[in-house]
C-alpha positions as CSV (number, residue, x, y, z in Angstrom):
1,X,-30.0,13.6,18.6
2,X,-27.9,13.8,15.4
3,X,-28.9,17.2,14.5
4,X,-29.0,18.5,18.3
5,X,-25.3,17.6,17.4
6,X,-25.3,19.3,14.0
7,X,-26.2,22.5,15.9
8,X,-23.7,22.1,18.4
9,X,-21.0,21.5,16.1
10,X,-21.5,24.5,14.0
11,X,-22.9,22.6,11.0
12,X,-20.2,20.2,10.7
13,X,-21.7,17.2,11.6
14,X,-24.1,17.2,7.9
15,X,-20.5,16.9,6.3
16,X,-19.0,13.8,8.5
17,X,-17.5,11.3,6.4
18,X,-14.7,8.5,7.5
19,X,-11.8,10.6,6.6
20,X,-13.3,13.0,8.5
21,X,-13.0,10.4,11.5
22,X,-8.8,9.7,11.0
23,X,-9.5,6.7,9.8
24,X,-7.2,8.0,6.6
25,X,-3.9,7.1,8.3
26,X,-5.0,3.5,8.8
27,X,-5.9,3.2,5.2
28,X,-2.8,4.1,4.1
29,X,-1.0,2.1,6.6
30,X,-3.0,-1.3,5.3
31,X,-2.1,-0.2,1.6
32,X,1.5,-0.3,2.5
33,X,1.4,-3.5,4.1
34,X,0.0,-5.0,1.5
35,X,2.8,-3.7,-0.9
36,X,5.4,-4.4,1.6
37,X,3.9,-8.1,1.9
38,X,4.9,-8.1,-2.2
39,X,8.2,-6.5,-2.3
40,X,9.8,-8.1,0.6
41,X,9.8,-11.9,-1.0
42,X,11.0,-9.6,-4.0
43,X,13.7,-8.6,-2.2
44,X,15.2,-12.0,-0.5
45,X,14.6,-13.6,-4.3
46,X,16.4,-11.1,-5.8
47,X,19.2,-11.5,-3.0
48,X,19.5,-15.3,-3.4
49,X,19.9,-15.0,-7.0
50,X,22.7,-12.2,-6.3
51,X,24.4,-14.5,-4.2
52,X,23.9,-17.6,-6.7
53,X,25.4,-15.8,-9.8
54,X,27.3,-12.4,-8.1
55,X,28.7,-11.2,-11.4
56,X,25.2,-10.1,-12.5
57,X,25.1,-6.7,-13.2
58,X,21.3,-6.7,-14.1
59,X,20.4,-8.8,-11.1
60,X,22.1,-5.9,-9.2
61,X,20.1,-3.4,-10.6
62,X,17.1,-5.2,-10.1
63,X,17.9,-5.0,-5.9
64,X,18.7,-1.5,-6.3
65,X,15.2,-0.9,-7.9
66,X,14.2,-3.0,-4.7
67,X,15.5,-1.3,-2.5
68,X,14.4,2.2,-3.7
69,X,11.2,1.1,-3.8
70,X,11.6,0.4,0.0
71,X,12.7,3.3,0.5
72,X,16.3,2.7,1.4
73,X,17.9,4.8,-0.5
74,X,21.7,4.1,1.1
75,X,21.2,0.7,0.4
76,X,20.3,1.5,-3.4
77,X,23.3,3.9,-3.4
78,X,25.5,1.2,-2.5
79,X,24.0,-1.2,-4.9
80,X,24.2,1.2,-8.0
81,X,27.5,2.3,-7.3
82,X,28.7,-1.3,-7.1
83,X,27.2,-1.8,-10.8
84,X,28.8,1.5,-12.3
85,X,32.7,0.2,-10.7
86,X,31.6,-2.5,-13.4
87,X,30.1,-0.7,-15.8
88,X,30.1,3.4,-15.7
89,X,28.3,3.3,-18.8
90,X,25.1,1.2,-17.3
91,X,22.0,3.7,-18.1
92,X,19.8,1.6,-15.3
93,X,22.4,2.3,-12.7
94,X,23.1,5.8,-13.5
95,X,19.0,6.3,-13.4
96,X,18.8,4.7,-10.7
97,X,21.6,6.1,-8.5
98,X,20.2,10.0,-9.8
99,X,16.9,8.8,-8.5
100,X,18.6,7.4,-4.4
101,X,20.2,11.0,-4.7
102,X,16.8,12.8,-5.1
């Protein structure tokens, strides 16, 4: 049956595979679960500790690294900018703000 198939599918069939199948998409969905499962307690740490000792510049730039890695890059915008009112000089925030803008 399997190469009555082969000949109707021009061939194609001898070079199936999964990805082949569409099953690609949901691969890379479950991979960014899984990192989503580890950045999201990341985040809500790193905001309790913001709100615990809100002076902290390097806390700060530790959400903004958070938050890029999220992909929210307006919510990294705000967060570096926040840091360089402080501290225009801060090389983290000024990486990190050049990397929100990309």
């Amino acid at each position: 049956i399997l190469g009555l198939l082969n000949v109707f599918s021009g061939g194609t069939m001898k070079n199936f595979s999964v990805v082949a199948m569409g099953v690609a998409p949901y691969i890379t969905a479950s991979i960014i679960f899984q990192l989503l499962a580890m950045v999201i307690p990341a985040l809500e740490a790193i905001q309790k500790a913001t709100a615990i000792n809100p002076k902290s510049l390097n806390l700060k730039n530790n959400l903004g690294r958070v938050y890029l890695a999220m992909g929210n890059k307006q919510k990294a915008k705000e967060v570096f900018s926040l840091v360089l009112s402080f501290n225009p000089q801060d090389q983290f925030a000024n990486q990190g703000l050049a990397e929100a803008n990309k």
